[in-house]
N, C-alpha and C positions, 0 to 999 in steps of 0.2 A: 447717861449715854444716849438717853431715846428725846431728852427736850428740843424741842424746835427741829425736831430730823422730820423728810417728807419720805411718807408710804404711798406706794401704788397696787390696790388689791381689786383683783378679779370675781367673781361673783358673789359680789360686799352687800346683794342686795337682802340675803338671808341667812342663816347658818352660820355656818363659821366663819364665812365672809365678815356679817357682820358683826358677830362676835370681838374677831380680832382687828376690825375697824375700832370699836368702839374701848378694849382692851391696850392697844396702840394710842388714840386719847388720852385715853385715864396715863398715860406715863408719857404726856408731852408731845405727842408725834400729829401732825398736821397730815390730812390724809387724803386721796384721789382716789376715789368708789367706782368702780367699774362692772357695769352687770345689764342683761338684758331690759332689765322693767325698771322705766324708770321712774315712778313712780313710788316703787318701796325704795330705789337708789336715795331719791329728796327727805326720805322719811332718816333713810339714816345717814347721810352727813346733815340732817336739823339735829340728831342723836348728838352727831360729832362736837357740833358746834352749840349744845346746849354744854358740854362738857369744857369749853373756853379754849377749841382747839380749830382751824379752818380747814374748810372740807369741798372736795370738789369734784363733785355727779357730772360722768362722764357714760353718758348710755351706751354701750357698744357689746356687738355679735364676736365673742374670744376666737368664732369658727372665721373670721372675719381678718386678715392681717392686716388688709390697710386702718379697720378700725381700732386694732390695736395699738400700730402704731401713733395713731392720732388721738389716741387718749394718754401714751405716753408723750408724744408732741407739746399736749394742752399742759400736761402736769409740768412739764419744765417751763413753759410760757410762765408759767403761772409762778413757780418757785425759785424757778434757775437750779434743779438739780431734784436726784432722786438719791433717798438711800439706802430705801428698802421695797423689794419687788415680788407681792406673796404672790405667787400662778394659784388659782384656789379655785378657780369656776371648774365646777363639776356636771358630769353626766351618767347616770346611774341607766346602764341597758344589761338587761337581765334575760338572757336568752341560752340554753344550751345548748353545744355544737352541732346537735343531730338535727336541729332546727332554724340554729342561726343563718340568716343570711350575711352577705357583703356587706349591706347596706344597716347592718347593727354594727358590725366592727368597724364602719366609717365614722357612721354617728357618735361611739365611742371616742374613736380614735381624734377626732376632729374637737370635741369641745376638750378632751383631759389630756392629751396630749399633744398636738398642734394649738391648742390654744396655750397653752404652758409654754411651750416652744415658742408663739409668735412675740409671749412678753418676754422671756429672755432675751433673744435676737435684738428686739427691738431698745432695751434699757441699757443693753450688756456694754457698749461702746462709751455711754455715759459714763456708766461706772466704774471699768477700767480705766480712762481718762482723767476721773477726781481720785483715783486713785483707794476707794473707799466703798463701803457697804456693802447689801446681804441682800441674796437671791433664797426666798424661800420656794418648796415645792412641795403641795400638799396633793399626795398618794392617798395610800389606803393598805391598809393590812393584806388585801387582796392582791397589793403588789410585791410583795412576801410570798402568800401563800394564798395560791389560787383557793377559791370554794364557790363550788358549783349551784346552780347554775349559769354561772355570771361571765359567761365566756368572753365576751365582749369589753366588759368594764375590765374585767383581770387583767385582757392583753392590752387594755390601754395604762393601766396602771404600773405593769411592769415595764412598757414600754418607757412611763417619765421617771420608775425608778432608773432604769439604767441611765437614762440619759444623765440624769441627777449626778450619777457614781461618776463618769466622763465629766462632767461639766464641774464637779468639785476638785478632780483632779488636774484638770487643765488650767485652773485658776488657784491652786495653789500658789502663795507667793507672794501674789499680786495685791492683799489687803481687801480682795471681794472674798467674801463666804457664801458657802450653798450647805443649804441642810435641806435636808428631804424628809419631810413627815408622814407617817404613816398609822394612822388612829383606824380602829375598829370601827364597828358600827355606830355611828352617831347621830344622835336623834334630831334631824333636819329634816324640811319635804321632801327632799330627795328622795327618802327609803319611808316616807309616812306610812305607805300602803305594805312594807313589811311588818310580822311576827317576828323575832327572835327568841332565844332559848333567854335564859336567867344568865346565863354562864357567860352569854355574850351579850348583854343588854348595851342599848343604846347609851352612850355617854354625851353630854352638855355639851353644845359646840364652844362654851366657855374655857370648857378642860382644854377641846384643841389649840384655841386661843392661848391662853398661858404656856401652851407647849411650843407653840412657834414662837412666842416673846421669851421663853425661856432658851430657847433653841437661837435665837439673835443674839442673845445678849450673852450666850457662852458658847458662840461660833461650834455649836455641835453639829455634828455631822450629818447624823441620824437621829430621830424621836420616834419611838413605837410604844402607845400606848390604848389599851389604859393595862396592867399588868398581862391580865389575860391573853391580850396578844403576842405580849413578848413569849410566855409561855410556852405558846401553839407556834411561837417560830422557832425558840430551841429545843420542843421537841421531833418538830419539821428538819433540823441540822440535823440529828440525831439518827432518824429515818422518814424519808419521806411518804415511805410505805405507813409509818406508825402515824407521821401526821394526816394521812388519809384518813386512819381510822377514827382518830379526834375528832375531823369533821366530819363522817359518819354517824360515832355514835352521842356526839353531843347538839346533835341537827345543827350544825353551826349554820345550813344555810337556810335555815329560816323558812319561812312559812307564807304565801300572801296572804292577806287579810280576806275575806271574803271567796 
């Protein structure tokens, strides 16, 4: 199902970006990299294309619409069609309310969630017109279940979960899918400068990788992994009071380094 289809992924230049660029290869799919540096962008579609798949480094700011849409632009020049669209570029602000400013929940809110939104918008017309493929949206377990001090990434997180929930429902039907992924901690630069417990350890941006190719390729809705999280969200269903205490007493929020 995945040979010769074209992906378009947002912050492909590291992490699970590039991960699931180079997991998208390995199973036929021709890809457009999108991320601020371009420089690690050329290192991984050469990844791409050492793997016998075409690949096409488009530099662009996700806080950015018009450059959004112009790397979705280039990607259709370039194939005549899209049919997988992962939202992935991430921004990790870690601030508690008593001290968060405006201007953290903007920063938040503008790379994970208006940049998610601008590729949406921007692909979504494509893809209802061919009548076909898959909107991915990579959250965070944080958009589940808040854990402190991360006021800022959490309301952006839960902001593209909902939007996710709406946007899956509104395209029932229609032959586009939307899945919304939501992995724990996972060991990318993003969070280098965090501690965590054992209990919540960092997991391979490869795992998320396989979750979103797993998550295409059987139109799931939702993916929350790695176990441990699913966990901490039904015992969060159960009481949210009780889910506090989990993250209390198993420091789920971590530690900085230094």
């Amino acid at each position: 199902m995945f040979n010769d289809k074209i992906a378009i992924i947002t912050g492909a230049s590291s992490g699970i970006g590039r991960a699931t660029a180079l997991a998208l290869a390995r199973e036929g799919v021709h890809v457009a990299l999108s991320a601020r540096r371009e420089a690690e962008l050329q290192s991984v579609a050469a990844e791409v294309r050492a793997l016998g798949r075409e690949a096409l480094a488009v530099p662009v700011d996700v806080c950015r619409q018009d450059e959004v849409d112009r790397a979705v632009r280039l990607t259709l020049e370039r194939w005549g069609r899209v049919d997988y669209a992962i939202a992935n570029a991430g921004q990790y602000v870690r601030a508690p309310v008593s001290s968060a400013t405006v201007a953290d929940f903007q920063k938040a809110m503008d790379v994970n969630f208006y940049g998610a939104l601008y590729l949406v918008l921007a692909v979504l017309p494509h893809l209802r017109s061919q009548g076909s493929g898959h909107i991915v949206l990579v959250s965070s377990m944080d958009g589940k279940k808040g854990v402190p001090p991360d006021s800022p990434y959490v309301a952006s997180k839960f902001a593209l979960a909902g939007f996710g929930e709406v946007l899956r429902q509104e395209l029932h039907g229609t032959s586009v899918g939307v899945s919304t992924i939501f992995p724990g901690r996972v060991d990318t630069p993003l969070i280098d400068f965090l501690r965590v417990p054992s209990l919540s350890a960092k997991i391979p941006p490869d795992a998320v990788a396989a979750a979103i190719i797993s998550a295409i390729r059987h139109r799931r809705a939702e993916v929350i992994l790695p176990y441990q999280a699913r966990l901490l969200l039904y015992v969060n269903c159960l009481s949210p009071r009780l889910g506090d205490w989990a993250v209390r007493s198993f420091h789920l929020s971590g530690s900085e380094k230094g």
